[in-house]
Structures are given as C-alpha cells and as structure tokens.
N, C-alpha and C positions, 0 to 999 in steps of 0.2 A: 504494500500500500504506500502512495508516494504523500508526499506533504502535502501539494495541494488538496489531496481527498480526505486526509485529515483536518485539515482546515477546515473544508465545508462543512462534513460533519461535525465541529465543536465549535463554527464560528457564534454559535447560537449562545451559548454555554462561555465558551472562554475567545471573547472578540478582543483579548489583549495582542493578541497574535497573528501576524502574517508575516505570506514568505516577499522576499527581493531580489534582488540582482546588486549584488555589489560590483564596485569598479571591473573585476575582474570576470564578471557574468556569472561568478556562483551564488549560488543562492543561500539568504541568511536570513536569522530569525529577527526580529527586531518588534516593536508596537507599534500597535494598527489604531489608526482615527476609528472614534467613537462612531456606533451608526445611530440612527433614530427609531431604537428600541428600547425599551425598558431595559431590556436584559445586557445592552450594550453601556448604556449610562450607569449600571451598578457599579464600572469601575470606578468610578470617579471618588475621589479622594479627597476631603476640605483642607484647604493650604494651609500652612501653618501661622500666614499672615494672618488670615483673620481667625484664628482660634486665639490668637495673641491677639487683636485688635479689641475686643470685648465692646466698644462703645462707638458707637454713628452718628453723626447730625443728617437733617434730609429736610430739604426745601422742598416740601408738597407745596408748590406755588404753579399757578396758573392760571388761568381768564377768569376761574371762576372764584378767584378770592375780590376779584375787580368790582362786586356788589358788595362785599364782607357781611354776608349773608349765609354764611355755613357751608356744611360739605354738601354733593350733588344737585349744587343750585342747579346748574343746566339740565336735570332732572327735574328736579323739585318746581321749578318757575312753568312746567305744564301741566302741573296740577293742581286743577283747580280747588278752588276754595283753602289750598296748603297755606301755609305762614310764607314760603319764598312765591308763590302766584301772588300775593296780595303783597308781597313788597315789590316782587317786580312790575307791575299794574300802578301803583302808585308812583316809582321810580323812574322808568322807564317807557312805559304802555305796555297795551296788552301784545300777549305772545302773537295775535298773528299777524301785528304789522312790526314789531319788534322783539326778534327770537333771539338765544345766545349766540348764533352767528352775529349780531348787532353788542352782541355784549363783547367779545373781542375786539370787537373793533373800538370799542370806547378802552380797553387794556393796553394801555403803553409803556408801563414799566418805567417811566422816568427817575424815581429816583433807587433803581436797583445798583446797588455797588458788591457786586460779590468778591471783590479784591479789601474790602474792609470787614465785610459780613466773616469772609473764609480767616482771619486774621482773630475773630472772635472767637470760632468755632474751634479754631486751631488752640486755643488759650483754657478750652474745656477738655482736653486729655482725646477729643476724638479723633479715632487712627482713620477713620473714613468719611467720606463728604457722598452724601445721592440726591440726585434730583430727581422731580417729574420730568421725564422724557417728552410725555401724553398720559391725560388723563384718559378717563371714561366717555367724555367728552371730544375726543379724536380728535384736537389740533396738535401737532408735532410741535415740539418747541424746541426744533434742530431743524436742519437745513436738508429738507426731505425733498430728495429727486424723483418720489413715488404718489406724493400728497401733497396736493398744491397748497393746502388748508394749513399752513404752516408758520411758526412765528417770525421768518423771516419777509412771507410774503404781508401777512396782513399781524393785526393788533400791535404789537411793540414793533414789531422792524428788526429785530434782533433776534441773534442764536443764542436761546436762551441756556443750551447743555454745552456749547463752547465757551461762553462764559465761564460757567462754573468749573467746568473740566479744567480751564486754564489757572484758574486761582486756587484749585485744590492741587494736583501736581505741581505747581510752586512749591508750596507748602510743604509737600510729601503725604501728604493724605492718598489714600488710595480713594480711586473715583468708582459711584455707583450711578445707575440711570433704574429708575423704574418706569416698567410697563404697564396699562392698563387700559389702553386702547380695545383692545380683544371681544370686550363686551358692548362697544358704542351701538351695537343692532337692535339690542332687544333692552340696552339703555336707554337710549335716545327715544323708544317706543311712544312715551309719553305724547310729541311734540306730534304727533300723529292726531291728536286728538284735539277736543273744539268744546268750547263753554257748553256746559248742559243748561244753562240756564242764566238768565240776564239778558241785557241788549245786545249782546253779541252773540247769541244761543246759536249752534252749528256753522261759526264762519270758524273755518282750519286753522289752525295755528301753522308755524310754518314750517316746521316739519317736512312737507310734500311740496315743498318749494323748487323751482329747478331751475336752471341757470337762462332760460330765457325768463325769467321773472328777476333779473335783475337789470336789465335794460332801463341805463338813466341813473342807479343807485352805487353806495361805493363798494358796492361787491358786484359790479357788471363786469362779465368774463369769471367770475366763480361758480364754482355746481353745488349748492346746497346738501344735495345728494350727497357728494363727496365726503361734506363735514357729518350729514346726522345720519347717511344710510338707512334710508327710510322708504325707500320703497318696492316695500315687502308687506305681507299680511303681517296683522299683530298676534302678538305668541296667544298661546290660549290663554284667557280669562285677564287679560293685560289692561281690556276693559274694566274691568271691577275695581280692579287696585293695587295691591301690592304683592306681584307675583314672582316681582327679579329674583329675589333672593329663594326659592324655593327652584329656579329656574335656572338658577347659580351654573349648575355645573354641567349644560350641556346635555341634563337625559332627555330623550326623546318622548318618554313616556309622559311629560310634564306637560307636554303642552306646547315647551319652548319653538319661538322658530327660527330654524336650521339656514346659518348665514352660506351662502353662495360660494361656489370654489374660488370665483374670483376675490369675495371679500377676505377669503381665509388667504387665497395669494399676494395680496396685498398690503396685509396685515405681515405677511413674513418677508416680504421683499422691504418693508419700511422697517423692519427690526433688525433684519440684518446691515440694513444700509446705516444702520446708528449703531450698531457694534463694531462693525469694519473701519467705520470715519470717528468713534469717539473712542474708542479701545477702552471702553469702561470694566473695572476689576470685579466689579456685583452687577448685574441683571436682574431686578425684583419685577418679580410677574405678580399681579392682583389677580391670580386664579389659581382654580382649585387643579393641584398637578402644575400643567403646563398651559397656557394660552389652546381654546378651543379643544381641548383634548376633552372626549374620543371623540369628535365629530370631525376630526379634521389631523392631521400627521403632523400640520407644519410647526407646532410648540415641541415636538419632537427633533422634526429639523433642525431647527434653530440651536436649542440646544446643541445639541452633536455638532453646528458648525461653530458654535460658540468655544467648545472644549476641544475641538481639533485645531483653531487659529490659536489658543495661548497654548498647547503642545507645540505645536509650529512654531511659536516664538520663545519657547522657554526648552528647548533641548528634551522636547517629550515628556514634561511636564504637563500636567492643567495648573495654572496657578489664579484661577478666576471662581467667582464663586453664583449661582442663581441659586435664587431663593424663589417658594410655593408655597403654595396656602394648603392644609387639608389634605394632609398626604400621607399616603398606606406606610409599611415597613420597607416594600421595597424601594420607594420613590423616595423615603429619609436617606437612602443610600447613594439615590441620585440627583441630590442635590441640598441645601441647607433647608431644614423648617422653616417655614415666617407663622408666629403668631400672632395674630395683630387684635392688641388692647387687650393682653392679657400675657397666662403666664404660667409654664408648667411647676407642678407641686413636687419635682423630685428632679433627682439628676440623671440628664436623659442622654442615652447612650452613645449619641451622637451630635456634634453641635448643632445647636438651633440658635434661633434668635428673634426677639418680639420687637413688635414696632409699634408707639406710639405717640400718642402728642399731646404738648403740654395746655394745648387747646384743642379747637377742632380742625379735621385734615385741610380742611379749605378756613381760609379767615373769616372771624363770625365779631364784630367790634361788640357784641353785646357780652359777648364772655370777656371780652375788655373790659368794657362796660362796670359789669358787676364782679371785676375780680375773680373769676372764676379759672386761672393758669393754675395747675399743677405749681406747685412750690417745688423751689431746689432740693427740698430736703427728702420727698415724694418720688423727685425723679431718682434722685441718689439713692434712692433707700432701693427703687425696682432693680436699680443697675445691679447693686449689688449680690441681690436678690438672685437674679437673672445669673449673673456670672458664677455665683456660688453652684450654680444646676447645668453649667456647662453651656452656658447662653451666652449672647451678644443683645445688647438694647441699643436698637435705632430709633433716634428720637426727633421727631417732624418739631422746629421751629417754628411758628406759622410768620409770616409776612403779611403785610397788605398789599392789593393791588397795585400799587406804585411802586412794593420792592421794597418798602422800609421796615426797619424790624421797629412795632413800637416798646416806649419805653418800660412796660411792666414786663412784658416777654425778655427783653435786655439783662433784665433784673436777677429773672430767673437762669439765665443761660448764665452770669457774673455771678450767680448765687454757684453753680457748677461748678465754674472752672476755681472759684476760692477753694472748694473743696479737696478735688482734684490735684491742685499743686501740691498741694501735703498729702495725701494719701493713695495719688493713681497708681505706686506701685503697687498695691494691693488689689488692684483693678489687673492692668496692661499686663499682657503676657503670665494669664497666671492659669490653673487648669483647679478643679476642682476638689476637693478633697474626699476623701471615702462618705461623709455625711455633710450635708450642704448647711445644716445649723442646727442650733438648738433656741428654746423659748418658746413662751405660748403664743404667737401669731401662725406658726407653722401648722399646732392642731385644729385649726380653725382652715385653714389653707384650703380654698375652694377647687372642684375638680374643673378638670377642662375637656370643653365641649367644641365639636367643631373647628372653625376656624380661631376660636379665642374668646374674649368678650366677656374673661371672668378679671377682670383690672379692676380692682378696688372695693370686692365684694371679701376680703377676709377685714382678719384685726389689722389695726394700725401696728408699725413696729413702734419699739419701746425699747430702753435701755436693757430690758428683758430679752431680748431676741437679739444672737448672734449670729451672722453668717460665718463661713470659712471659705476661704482660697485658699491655695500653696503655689511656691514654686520654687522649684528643688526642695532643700532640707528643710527651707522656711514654711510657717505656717501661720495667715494672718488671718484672726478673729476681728471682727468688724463689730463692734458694737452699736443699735441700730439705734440712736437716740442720745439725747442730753445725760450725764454719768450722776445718779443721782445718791449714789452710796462711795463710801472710802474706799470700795473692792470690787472688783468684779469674778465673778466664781461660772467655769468654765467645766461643765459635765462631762463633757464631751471628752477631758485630756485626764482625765481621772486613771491612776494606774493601774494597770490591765485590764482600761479599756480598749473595743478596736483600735485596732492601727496607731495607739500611740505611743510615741514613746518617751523618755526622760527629757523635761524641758532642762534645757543649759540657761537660756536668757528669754529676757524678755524686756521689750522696746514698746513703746507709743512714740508712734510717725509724728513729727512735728514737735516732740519734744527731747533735747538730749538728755541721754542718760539711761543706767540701767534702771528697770521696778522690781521692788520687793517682791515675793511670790514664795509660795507653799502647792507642791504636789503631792496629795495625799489620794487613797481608796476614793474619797470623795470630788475631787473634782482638781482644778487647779483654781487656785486665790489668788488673784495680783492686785496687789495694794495699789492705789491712785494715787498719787503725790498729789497736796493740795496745789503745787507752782502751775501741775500740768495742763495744757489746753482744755478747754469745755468749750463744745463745739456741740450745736443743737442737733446737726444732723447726724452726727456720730464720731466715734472715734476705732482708731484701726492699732489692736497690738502685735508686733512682729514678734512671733515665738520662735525660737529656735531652739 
C-alpha cells in the first residue's frame, strides 16, 4: 500500500499529514493546511499568546451608537410601538421615508482618535485591541471590494479597522476584528414591515427599497438591497414578534428563512477580503459555531483559510485565534469559547473567554445618564474571576457616535488601569491553579446556559472570596475586596491539602516587604501590616 492511499484513507481522521516532493523529487512527510471540516479544524491549537494575554478592550462602535439609543437600534427602530421606533419617529421621522441606511449617513465619526483612545487602552494591562468589522446591520467599516455599503464609501468617509489596526500594532497589542454580518437577512426582517396602525397604517418602511428609489437622494447609485437584504419572504412567525433569537442558529425546522448561495458567497468573499488586507490575530464571529453553519460550508471555509494563511506565515504554525458562540466539545477544540455577558462556574479545560461591557454593546447616553457603567472594581473582580477558570475577558468600551469616549466610561477604564499597574502580574501570563478559589460567592455561583447571560446573577465578591492564578513556583491569591481584618486565612494552602505545598514567603504587590504568616492543618494566616495598601477593589498576595 503506497502513501498516497494511506492518506486518503486517514485524511479524514488525521489531516495533519500529507505527502510532497522535495527539491530532489522525493517524497516527504510534512503538515497539511487545515480543510473545512470539523474533523480537520480539531487540530488546531490556542497560541500561547493569548493564553498569556488574559485581558481585551473592543470598540463595539458603529452607525448604530450615532442615535445612542442602545444595542440593535437598526433592528429595534422597525418596531413599532418599541422604545427605539418612538425615538427614532421623534428624532428622525418615520422608518419609511427615513431608514438606518439614512442613519449612517448622518454617522461621521468626527471626533474618533484611536491613536489617543489605543494609548489609554494600552495603560489598562490589555495584551489585545478588537473592533467591529460589521455589525448585524451589514455596513463594512473597512475598505470592502465586495460591499459597496461601506465606511469608506458613505457615513464617516473613513477605514474605520485600519485605523484601529494601525494604533494597536504601534502599540504591540495584538489586533482582533469581529464579525456579525452573517445574520443581517433575517435581522434586518423587521424593516420589511409597515405601521399597523396610525396615519401611516400599511405604507412600507424601507426595507424593500431599491436603488432606482434613490434617484435625486444622497444614496442615488446605492442598492438598499445590498445594505438590508430584504428581499426575500419573512422567516416564519417574524410577523408576530420576536422570533430571531429562537431562529438563532440556522434550523430549518424553525421557520427560519434560508439566505441564498449568493448571500452566503458574499458574506465569505467580504471576510476573507478583511482577513487577507487587515491580518487581524482574533476573528470573533456572533454565531453559534461558525457564520451560517449548517446551512451553508463557507464559516467552515473561512476558517480553514484563516488557519492555513498564519501556518503560511509563521513556519507551520496557527498563531491566530476565532472565537464562537455555543459550541459542542468538539468545536471547543476548534476554536476558542466566547461567552458573552457571563461566565463559566469552574475551570474549563480549554481556554475560553467572555465578553462584555461596561454599558450597552451599542451607546445608550441614558445608562450615562443615570450612572449605570459597571465600576472598575466589577470589571476587575470578573477578570479575575475569568482568568482564575482559565478564561480571557474582553471588555467593549462603548463610544458615542462621534468617536468620543465620554467622561464617566474614562473613569472607569482609569479606575482599570490604576489597578492593573500594581497587580497585572497576577493577571498576564498566568495559567490557573488546581482550584480557581475559595469563599462564599462561589457556592452561590450561577450555572450556565446557552450562549451566556448568567453576569451578575450570583453574590457580590467580598474580602471573603479569593481567587488563584500561578505561574511557575508562584502562586497569587487575589483577595476580592477592601481587607477588613489584620489576617487573611487561606483554606485552600492548608497542609496536606491538594496540591500544596510548604509556603517559603509571602508578598503583597504594591507593597515592599516580606508578611508574617503561619501554615498550619488549618489553613494558611498572613498577617496584614497596618503600612500596607487598602485598595477597594482588592489586593493580590504573591506566595511562594
């Protein structure tokens, strides 16, 4: 039996392998580019950058923070009688002589500085920087040869992911782009639809608009079509109400309707053309699995040409990472977890990572308004949380429409990085320890479902709840809270218990010096020196 017929038969099984032709025409074993199958992307490997990276900024910015009216306005604004239809009616007019294709174009991004923003960012310990690529809302905010609907043709005038790509690589931040375009078909379904009732009862909103209806306007020579891909029937029951998210993941049995080969070719010739032109190190997809997967192979595609171009550039390597929402055991193998707005209760066997934000995904000025940001001490306490279970937190910024960060978000992002410069080595580069903590917030610890969306349903932490990291011999206890006793008593390092062994010392980051300490059957006691920092949001002891 010659090689090539062993190949065939195991390419299925083991596609690490194929045969060549070296200089000399004989044939040699070497690795084979990943194909676009489950069983081929199992190889994939998480680079050790970002198991070390543990912490993300991510500018979810785009058109639709330009109302600062919350997440899926361009959703939410054709639904009538919603809280965004009755702002955008008031603000704007009604959707069907002013759609969000009329709300980018009022988006221009003037005062965006991502060479000042990335400068901040860089100041909070984060090892990586991601932007929105495209929302759900399908305008490109890169320089797409595929989609005219783009930020450089119309709203800002600008490449909104060369920007950013350029100020993060300065830096050395490693660059992410997320995707969410994939669902604009049975997204955008809304825009389909027409007041039930009022003085405008049955006129269309514009949704079913087409490029001979902009003759005279300033999108004449655009196809509406293009931006909202609407015309198609609507999914079943799309009438009624609120069917997307039941509709989520592409079964047929749901009702959904099944976008067209061209929209699914479309959708992959615009993703690769922004992986090829922006060499971004993360690719986050907002779906479950892969982009259109099963209805469609090319979230498969892309994948596989995604992990065959950084092999090709890093000597047979993958050194790039995509992230999925809602994903079985084998698909954790082929690529990173995203949890988003939540948060797994143990240490999971493979890295993951949650994303979310200290507002809403899209800018909403009313959670300005009333004070409603995540505190530093909030974000700090999930990072920690997160990283102690083998996780990464990527954490969405929000901006306004114009690109500025305002000042109570600043606040809390400055509330980060104070933290940060004393304590990230307990953070950066560290791997988790046999047990992720101890304290009563943990048996409270809510389970997780789905794609996530258990953030901030357990106990608050308390100086009572300890996390742990390590790395190498070292082992940093994080205490989750303001220190309100002269000791702190550690269960966890108690003699003969798991995995521990004789402490030699013990440190608090941020203050010199060694600390008192007793390791006994019970636990280990390290005494607090009155001099030592008191920090609200916690303090980190380095054991050794």
């Amino acid at each position: 039996m010659n090689r090539r017929t062993v190949i065939k038969m195991l390419g299925a099984t083991i596609p690490a392998l194929y045969l060549s032709k070296n200089s000399l025409g004989m044939s040699t074993w070497g690795k084979v580019p990943f194909n676009p199958d489950w069983s081929s992307l199992e190889n994939y490997r998480v680079p050790d950058w970002f198991r070390d990276a543990k912490f993300g900024i991510w500018a979810h910015w785009g058109p639709q923070c330009q109302p600062e009216r919350g997440d899926w306005y361009a959703r939410g604004m054709y639904e009538e009688g919603s809280d965004q239809y009755k702002y955008h009616v008031e603000k704007y007019g009604h959707p069907s002589t002013f759609g969000f294709k009329d709300v980018i174009n009022e988006w221009k991004a003037e005062k965006w500085d991502p060479e000042a923003l990335m400068d901040l960012y860089k100041r909070t310990g984060a090892q990586y920087f991601m932007t929105l690529a495209n929302h759900h809302d399908n305008l490109d905010l890169y320089e797409s040869s595929h989609h005219k609907w783009n930020s450089i043709n119309v709203g800002p005038k600008k490449d909104i992911v060369l920007g950013w790509e350029k100020a993060a690589k300065k830096r050395r931040l490693r660059f992410g782009v997320s995707v969410h375009a994939a669902h604009a078909w049975t997204w955008y379904e809304t825009a389909q639809r027409s007041d039930k009732q009022g003085p405008l009862k049955g006129v269309p909103y514009d949704g079913k608009q087409t490029k001979a209806d902009g003759k005279g306007k300033w999108w004449e020579g655009y196809d509406p079509q293009e931006l909202y891909v609407q015309n198609h029937p609507l999914s079943k029951g799309s009438e009624e109400g609120h069917t997307i998210h039941r509709q989520w993941h592409w079964d047929i049995d749901t009702g959904v309707s099944i976008p067209s080969a061209s929209y699914c070719e479309n959708f992959k010739d615009r993703t690769l053309e922004l992986i090829d032109k922006y060499n971004p190190d993360v690719v986050y997809f907002d779906d479950t699995a892969l982009p259109l997967w099963p209805i469609s192979n090319v979230g498969l595609e892309i994948a596989a040409h995604y992990y065959n171009k950084s092999m090709k550039h890093n000597k047979g390597k993958v050194d790039v990472v995509i992230n999925g929402k809602i994903l079985d055991e084998q698909q954790r193998k082929c690529m990173v977890w995203d949890i988003e707005r939540g948060q797994s209760n143990k240490i999971e066997p493979e890295p993951w990572q949650t994303c979310t934000c200290i507002g809403a995904w899209h800018y909403d000025r009313r959670i300005y308004d009333n004070n409603h940001y995540k505190s530093a001490k909030t974000v700090v306490h999930m990072l920690v949380d997160v990283v102690s279970k083998n996780g990464n937190l990527l954490l969405s910024v929000p901006l306004r429409g114009d690109g500025s960060l305002d000042d109570k978000a600043r606040n809390v992002v400055e509330g980060i990085a104070s933290w940060m410069s004393i304590n990230s080595e307990s953070i950066i580069g560290t791997r988790p320890w046999h047990t992720f903590g101890e304290g009563p917030a943990q048996q409270d610890a809510p389970e997780l479902h789905a794609q996530g969306f258990n953030e901030g349903r357990g106990k608050p932490f308390t100086s009572e709840d300890i996390r742990f990291t390590k790395k190498g011999n070292v082992l940093y206890a994080v205490i989750m809270g303001k220190l309100e006793k002269e000791s702190v008593k550690i269960v966890s390092l108690a003699k003969g218990a798991t995995d521990t062994k004789t402490v030699k010392k013990v440190n608090m980051l941020g203050y010199k010096g060694n600390l008192s300490f007793v390791q006994d059957h019970n636990g280990l006691v390290v005494r607090i020196p009155e001099a030592a920092p008191q920090d609200d949001i916690g303090v980190v002891l380095k054991i050794s």
